[in-house]
ZASETOR-397713 format. One record per residue: residue number from 1; residue in one letter; x, y, z of N, C-alpha, C in turn. Coordinates in steps of 0.05 Angstrom, whole numbers, plus 32768, in hexadecimal, padded with zeros to 4 digits. Layout:
<sites>
<site kolmar="NUM" zagu="a" n_X="X" n_Y="Y" n_Z="Z" ca_X="X" ca_Y="Y" ca_Z="Z" c_X="X" c_Y="Y" c_Z="Z"/>
...
</sites>
This chain:
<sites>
<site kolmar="1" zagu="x" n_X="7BFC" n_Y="800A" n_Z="7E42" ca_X="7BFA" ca_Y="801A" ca_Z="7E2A" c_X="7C05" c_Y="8036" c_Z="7E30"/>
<site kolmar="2" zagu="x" n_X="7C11" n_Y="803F" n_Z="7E17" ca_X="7C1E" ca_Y="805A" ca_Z="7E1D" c_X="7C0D" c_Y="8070" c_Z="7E1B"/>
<site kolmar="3" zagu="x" n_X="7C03" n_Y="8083" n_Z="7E2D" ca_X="7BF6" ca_Y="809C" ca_Z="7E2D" c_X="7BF8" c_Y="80B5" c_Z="7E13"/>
<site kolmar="4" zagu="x" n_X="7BEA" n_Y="80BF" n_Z="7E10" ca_X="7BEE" ca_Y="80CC" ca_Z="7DF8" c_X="7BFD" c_Y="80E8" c_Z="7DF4"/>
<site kolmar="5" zagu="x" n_X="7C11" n_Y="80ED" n_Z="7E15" ca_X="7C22" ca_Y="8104" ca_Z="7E1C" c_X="7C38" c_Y="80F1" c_Z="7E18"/>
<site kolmar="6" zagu="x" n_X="7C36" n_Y="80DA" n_Z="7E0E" ca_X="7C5D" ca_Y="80D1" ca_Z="7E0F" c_X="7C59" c_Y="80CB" c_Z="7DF5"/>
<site kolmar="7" zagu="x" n_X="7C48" n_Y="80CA" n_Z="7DE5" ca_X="7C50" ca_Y="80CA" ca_Z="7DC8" c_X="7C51" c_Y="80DD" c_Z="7DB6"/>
<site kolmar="8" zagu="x" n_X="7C5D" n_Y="80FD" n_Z="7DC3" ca_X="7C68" ca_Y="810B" ca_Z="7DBA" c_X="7C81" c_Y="8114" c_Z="7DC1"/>
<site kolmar="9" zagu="x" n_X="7C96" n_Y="8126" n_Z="7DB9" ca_X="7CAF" ca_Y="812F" ca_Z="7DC3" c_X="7CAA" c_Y="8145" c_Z="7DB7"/>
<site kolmar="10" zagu="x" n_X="7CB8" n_Y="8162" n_Z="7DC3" ca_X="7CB5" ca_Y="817E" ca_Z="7DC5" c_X="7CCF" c_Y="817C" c_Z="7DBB"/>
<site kolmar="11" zagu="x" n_X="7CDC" n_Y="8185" n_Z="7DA6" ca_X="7CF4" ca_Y="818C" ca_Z="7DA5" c_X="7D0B" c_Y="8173" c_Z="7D9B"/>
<site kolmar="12" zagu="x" n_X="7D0B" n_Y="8166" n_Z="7D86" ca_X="7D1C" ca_Y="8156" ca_Z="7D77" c_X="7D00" c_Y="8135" c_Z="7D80"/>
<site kolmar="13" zagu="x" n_X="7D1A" n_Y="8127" n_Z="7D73" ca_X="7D0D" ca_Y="80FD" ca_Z="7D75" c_X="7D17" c_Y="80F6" c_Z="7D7B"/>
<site kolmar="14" zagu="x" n_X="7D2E" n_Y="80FA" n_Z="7D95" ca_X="7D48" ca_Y="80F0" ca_Z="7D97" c_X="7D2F" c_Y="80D5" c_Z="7DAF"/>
<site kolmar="15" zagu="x" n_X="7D19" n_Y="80D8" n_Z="7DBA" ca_X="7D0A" ca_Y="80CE" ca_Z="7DD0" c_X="7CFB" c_Y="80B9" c_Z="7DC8"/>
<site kolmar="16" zagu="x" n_X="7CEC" n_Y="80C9" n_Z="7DAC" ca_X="7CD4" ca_Y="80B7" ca_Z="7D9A" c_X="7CE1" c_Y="809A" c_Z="7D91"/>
<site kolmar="17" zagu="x" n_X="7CF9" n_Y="8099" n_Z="7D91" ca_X="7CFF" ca_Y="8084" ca_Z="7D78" c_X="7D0C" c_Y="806B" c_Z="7D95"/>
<site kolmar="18" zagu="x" n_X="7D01" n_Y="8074" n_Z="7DA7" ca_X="7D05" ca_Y="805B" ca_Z="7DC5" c_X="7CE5" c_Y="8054" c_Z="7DBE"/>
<site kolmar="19" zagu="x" n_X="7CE7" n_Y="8034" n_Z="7DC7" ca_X="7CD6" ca_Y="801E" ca_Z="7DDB" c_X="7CBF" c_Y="8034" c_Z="7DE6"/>
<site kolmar="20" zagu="x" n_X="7CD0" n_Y="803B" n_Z="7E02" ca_X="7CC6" ca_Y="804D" ca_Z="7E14" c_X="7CCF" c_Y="8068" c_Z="7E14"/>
<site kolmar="21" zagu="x" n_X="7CC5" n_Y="807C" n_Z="7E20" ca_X="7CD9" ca_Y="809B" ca_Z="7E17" c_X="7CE5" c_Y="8093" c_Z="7E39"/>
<site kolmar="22" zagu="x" n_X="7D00" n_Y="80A3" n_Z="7E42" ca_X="7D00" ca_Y="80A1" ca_Z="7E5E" c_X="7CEE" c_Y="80B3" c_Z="7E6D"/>
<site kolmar="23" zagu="x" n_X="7CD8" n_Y="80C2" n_Z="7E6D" ca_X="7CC9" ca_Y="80D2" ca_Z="7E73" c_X="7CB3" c_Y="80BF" c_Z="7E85"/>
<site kolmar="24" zagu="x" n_X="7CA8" n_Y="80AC" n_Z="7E6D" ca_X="7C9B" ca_Y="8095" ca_Z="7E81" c_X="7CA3" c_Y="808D" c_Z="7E8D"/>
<site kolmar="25" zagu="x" n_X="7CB6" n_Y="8081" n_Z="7E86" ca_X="7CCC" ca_Y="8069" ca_Z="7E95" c_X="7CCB" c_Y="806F" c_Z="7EBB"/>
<site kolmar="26" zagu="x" n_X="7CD5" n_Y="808F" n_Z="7EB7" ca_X="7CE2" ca_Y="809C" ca_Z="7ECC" c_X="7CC0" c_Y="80AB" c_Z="7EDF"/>
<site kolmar="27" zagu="x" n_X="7CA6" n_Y="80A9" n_Z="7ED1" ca_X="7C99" ca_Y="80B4" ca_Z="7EE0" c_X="7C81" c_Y="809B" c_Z="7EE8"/>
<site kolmar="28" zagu="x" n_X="7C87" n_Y="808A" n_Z="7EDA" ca_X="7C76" ca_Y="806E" ca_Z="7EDF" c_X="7C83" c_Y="805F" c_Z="7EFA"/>
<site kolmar="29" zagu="x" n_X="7CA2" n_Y="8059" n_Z="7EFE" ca_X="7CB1" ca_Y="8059" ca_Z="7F0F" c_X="7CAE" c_Y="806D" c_Z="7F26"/>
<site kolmar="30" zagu="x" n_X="7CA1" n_Y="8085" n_Z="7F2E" ca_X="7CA7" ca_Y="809D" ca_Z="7F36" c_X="7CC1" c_Y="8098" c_Z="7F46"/>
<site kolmar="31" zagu="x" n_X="7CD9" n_Y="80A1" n_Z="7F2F" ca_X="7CEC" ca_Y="80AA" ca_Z="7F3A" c_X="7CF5" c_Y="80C4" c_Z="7F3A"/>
<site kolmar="32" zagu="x" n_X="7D07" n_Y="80CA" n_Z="7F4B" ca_X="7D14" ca_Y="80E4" ca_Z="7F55" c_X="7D21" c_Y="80F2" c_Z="7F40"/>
<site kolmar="33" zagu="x" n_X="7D1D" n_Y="8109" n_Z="7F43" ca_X="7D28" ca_Y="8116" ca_Z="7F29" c_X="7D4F" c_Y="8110" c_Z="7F25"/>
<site kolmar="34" zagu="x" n_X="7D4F" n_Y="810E" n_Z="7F38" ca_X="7D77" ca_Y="8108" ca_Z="7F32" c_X="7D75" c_Y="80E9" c_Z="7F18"/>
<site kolmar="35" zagu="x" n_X="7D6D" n_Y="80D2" n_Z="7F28" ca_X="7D69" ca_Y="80C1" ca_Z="7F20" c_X="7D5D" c_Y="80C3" c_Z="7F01"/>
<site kolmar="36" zagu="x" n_X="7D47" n_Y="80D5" n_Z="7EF7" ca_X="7D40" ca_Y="80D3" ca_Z="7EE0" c_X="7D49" c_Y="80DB" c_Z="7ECE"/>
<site kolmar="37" zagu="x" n_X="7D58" n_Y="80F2" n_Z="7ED7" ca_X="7D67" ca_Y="8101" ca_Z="7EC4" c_X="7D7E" c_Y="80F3" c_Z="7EBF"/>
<site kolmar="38" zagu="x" n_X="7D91" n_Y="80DE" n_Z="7ECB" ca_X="7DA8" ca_Y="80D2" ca_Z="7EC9" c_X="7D94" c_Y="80B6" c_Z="7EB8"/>
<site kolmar="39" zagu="x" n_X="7D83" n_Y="80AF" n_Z="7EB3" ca_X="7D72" ca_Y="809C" ca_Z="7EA6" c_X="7D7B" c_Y="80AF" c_Z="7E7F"/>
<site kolmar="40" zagu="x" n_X="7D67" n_Y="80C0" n_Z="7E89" ca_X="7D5E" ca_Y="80D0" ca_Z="7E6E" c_X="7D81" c_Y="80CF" c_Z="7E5E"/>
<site kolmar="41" zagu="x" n_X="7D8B" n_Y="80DA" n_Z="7E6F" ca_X="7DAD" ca_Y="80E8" ca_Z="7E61" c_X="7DAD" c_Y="80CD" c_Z="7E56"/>
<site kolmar="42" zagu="x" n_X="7DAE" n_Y="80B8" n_Z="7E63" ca_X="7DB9" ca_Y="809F" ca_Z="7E52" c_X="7DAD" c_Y="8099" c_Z="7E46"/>
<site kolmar="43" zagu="x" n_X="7D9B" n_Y="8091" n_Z="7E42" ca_X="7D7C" ca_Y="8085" ca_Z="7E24" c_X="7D8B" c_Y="809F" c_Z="7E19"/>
<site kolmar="44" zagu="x" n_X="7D8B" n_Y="80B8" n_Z="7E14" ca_X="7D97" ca_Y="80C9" ca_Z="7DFC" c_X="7DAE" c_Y="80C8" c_Z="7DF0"/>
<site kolmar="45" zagu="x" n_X="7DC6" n_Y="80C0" n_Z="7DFC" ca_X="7DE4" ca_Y="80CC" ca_Z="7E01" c_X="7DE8" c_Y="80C6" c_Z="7DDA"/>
<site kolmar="46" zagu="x" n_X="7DDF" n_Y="80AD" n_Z="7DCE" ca_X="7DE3" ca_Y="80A3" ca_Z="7DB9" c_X="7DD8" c_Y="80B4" c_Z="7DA2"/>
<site kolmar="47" zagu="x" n_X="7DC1" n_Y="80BC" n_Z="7DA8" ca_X="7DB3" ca_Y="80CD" ca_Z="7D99" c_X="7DB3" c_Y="80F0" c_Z="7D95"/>
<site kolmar="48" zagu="x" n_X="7DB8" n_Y="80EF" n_Z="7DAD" ca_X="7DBF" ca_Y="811C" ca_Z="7DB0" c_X="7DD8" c_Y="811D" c_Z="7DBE"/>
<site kolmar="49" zagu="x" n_X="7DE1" n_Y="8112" n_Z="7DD2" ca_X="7DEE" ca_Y="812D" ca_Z="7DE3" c_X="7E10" c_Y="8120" c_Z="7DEA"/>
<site kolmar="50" zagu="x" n_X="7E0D" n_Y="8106" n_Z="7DD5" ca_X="7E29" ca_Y="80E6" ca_Z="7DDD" c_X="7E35" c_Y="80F0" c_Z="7DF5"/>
<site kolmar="51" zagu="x" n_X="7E51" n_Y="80FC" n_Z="7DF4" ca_X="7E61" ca_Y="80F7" ca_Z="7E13" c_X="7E54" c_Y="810C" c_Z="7E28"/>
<site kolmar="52" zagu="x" n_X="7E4F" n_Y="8120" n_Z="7E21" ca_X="7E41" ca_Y="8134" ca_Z="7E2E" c_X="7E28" c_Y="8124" c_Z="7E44"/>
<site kolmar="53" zagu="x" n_X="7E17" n_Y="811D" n_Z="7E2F" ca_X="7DFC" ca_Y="8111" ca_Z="7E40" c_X="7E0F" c_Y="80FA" c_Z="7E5E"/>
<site kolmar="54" zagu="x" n_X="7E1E" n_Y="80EC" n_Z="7E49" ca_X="7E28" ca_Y="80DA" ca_Z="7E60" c_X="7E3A" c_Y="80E8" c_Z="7E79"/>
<site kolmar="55" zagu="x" n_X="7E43" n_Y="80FB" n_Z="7E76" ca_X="7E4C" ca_Y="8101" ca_Z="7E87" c_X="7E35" c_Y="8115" c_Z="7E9F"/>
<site kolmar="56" zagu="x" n_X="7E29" n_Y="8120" n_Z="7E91" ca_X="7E0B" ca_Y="8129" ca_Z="7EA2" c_X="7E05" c_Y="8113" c_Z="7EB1"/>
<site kolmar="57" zagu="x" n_X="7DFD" n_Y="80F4" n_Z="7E9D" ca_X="7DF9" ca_Y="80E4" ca_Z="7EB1" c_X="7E00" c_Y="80DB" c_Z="7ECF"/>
<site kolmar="58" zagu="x" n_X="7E1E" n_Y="80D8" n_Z="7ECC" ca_X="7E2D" ca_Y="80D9" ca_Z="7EDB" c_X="7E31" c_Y="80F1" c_Z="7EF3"/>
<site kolmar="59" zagu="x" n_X="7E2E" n_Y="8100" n_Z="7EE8" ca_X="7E1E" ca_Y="8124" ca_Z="7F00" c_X="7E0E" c_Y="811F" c_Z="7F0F"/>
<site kolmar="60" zagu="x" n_X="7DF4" n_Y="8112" n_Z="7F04" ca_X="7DE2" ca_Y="8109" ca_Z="7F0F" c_X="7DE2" c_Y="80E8" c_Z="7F24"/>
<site kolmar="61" zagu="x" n_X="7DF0" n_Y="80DD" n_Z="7F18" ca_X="7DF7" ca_Y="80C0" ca_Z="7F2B" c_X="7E05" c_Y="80CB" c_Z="7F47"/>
<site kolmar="62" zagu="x" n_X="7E17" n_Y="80DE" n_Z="7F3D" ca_X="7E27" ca_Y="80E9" ca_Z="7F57" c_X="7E16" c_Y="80F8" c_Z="7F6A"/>
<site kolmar="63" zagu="x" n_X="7E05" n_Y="8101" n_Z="7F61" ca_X="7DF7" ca_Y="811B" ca_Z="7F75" c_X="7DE6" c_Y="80FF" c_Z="7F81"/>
<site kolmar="64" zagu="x" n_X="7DD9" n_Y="80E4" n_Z="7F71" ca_X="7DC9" ca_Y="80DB" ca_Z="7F7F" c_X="7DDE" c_Y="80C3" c_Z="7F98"/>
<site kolmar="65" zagu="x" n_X="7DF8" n_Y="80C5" n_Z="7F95" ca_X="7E03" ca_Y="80B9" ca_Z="7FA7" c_X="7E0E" c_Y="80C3" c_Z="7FB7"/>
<site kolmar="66" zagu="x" n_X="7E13" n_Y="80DD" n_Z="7FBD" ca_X="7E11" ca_Y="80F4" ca_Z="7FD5" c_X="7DF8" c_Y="80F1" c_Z="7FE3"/>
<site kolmar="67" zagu="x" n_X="7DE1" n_Y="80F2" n_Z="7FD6" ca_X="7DC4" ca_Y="80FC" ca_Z="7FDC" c_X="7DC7" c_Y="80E2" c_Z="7FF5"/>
<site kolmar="68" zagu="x" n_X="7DC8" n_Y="80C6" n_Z="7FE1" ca_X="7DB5" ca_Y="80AE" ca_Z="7FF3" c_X="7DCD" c_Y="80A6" c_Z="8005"/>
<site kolmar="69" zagu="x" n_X="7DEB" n_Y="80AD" n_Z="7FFE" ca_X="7E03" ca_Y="809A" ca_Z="800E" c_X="7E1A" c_Y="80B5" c_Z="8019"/>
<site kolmar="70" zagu="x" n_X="7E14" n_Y="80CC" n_Z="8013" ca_X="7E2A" ca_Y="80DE" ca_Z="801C" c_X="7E3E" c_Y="80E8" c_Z="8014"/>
<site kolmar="71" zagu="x" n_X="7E4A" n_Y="80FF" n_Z="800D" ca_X="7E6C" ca_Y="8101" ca_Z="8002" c_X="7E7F" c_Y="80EC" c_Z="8002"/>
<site kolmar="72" zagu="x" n_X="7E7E" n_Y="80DC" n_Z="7FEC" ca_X="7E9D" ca_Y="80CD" ca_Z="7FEC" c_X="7EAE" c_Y="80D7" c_Z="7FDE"/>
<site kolmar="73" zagu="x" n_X="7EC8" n_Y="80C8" n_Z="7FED" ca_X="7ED5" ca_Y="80D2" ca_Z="7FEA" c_X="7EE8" c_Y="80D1" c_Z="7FCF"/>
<site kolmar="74" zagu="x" n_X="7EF2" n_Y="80D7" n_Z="7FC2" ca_X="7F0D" ca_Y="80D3" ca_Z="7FAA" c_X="7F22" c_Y="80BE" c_Z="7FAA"/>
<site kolmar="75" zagu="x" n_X="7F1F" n_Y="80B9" n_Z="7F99" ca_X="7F34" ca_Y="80A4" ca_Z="7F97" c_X="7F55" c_Y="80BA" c_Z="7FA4"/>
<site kolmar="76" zagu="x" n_X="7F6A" n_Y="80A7" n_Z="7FA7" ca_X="7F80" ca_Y="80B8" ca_Z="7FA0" c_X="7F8F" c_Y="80B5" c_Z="7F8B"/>
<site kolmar="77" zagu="x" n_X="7FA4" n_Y="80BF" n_Z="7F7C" ca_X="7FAE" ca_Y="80BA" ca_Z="7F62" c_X="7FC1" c_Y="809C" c_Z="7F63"/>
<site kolmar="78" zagu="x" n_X="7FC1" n_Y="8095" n_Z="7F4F" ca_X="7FD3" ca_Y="807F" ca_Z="7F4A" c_X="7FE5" c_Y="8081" c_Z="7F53"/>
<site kolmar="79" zagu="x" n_X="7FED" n_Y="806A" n_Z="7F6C" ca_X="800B" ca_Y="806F" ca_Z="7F7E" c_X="800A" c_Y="807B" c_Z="7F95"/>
<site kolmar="80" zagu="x" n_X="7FF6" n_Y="808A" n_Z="7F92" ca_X="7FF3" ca_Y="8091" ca_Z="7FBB" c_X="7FE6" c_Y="808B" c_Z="7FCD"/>
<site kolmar="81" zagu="x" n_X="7FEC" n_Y="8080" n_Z="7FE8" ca_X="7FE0" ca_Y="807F" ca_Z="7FF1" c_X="7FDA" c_Y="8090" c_Z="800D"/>
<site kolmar="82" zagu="x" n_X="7FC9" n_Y="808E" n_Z="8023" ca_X="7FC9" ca_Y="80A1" ca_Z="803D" c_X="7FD0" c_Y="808F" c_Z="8053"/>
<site kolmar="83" zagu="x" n_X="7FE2" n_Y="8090" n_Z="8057" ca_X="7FF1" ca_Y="8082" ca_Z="8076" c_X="7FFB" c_Y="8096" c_Z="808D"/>
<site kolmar="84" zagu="x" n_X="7FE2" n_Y="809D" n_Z="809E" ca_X="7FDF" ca_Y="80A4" ca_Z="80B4" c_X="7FFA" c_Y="80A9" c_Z="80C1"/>
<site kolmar="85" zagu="x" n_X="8008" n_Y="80C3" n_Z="80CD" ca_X="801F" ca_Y="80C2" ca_Z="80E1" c_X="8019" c_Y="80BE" c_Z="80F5"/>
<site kolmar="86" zagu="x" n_X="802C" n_Y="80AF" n_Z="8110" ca_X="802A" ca_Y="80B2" ca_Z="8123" c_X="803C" c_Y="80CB" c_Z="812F"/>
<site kolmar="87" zagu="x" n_X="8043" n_Y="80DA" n_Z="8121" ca_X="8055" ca_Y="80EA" ca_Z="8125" c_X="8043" c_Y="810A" c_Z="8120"/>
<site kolmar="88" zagu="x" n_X="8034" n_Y="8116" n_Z="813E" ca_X="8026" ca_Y="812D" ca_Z="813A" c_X="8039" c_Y="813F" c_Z="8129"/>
<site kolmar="89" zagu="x" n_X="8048" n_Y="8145" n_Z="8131" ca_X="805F" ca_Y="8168" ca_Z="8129" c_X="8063" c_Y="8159" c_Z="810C"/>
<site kolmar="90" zagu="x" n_X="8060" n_Y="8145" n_Z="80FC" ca_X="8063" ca_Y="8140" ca_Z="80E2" c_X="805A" c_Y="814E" c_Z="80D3"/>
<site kolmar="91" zagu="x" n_X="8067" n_Y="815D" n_Z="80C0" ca_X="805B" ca_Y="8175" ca_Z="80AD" c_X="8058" c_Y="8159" c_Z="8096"/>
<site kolmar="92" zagu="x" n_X="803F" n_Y="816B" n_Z="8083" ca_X="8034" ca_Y="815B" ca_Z="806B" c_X="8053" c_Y="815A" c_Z="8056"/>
<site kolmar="93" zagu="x" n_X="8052" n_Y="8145" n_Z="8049" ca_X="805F" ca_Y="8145" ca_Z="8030" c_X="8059" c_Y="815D" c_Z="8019"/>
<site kolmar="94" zagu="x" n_X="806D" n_Y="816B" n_Z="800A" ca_X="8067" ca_Y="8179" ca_Z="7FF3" c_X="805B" c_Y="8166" c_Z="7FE1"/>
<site kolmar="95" zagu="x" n_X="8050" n_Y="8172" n_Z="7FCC" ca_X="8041" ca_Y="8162" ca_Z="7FBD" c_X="805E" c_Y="815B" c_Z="7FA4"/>
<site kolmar="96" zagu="x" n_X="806F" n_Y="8163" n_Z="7FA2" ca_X="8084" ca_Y="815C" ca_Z="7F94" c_X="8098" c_Y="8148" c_Z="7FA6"/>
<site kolmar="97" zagu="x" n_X="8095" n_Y="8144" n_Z="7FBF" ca_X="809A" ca_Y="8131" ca_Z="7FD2" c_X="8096" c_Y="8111" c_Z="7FD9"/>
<site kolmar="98" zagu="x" n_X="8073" n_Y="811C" n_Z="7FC8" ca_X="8057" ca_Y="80FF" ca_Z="7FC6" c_X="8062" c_Y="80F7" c_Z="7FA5"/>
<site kolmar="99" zagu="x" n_X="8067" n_Y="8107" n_Z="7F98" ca_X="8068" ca_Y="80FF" ca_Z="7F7A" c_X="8088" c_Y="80E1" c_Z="7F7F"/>
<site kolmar="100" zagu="x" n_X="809C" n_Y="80F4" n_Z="7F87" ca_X="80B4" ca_Y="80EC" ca_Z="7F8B" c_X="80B2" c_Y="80CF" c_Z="7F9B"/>
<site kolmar="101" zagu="x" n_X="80A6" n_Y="80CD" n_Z="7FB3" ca_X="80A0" ca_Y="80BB" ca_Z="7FBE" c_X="808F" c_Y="80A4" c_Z="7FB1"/>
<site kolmar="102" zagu="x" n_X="807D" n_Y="80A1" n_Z="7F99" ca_X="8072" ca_Y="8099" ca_Z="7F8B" c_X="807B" c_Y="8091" c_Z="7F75"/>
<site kolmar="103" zagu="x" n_X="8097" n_Y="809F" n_Z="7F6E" ca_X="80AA" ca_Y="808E" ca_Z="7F58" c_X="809D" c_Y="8099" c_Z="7F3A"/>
<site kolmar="104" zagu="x" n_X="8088" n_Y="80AE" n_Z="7F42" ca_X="807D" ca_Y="80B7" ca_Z="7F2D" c_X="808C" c_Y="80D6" c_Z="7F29"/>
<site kolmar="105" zagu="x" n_X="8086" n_Y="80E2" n_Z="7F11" ca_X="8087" ca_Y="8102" ca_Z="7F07" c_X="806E" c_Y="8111" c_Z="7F0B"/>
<site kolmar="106" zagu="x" n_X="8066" n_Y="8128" n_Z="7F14" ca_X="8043" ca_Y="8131" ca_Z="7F12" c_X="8044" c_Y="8130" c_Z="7EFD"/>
<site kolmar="107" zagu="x" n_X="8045" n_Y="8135" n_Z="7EDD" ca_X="8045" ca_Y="812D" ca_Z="7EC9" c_X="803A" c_Y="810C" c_Z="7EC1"/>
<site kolmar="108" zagu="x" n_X="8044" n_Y="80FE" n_Z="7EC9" ca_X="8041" ca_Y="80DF" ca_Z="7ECC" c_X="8027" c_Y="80DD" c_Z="7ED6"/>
<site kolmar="109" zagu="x" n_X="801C" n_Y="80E5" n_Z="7EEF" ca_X="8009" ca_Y="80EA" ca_Z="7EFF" c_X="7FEC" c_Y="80F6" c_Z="7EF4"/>
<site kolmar="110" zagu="x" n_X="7FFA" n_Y="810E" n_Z="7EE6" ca_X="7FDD" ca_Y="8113" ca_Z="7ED2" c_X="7FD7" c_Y="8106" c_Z="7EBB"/>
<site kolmar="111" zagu="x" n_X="7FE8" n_Y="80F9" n_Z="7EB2" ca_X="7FE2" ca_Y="80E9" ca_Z="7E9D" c_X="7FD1" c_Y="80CE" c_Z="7EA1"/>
<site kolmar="112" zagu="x" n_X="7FD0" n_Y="80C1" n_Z="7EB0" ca_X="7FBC" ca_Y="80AF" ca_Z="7EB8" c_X="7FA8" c_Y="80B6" c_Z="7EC7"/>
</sites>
């Protein structure tokens, strides 16, 4: 049964008109605040905050996959890849070098 502090909301119904509010959800579970707040953003995104909340979500997924697994790393852009020289005195490619080599335009490149 639901307590009589989750059957209110301070500030709009975007919470009231759920099952559960994520408030319980997230403190019945005791989870971590990264985790709850990337909960909450989504149970709302439809109701207050659409791409915004989801992308918070996503803020929060990332901070909790640094937290438990570490900096990963980036994809690289469509078409490149990193192939190691064996050649120390090898200076880096210009980045209009990598484009060219890629068969792409940077133009082309930002667009996807």
């Amino acid at each position: 049964m639901t307590s009589k502090v989750y059957s209110k909301q301070i500030g709009g119904s975007h919470y009231m008109e759920m099952v559960m509010q994520p408030s319980e959800f997230i403190n019945k579970n005791k989870l971590q605040f990264a985790e709850g707040n990337a909960i909450k953003y989504i149970c709302r995104h439809a109701s207050k905050g659409e791409v915004q909340d989801l992308e918070k979500a996503k803020h929060y997924i990332d901070m909790i996959i640094e937290r438990d697994y570490g900096p990963q790393t980036r994809p690289l852009p469509h078409g490149f890849t990193l192939t190691p020289s064996k050649d120390p005195d090898m200076t880096p490619m210009t980045e209009e070098e990598e484009y060219r080599n890629a068969g792409i335009t940077k133009e082309e490149a930002q667009k996807k």
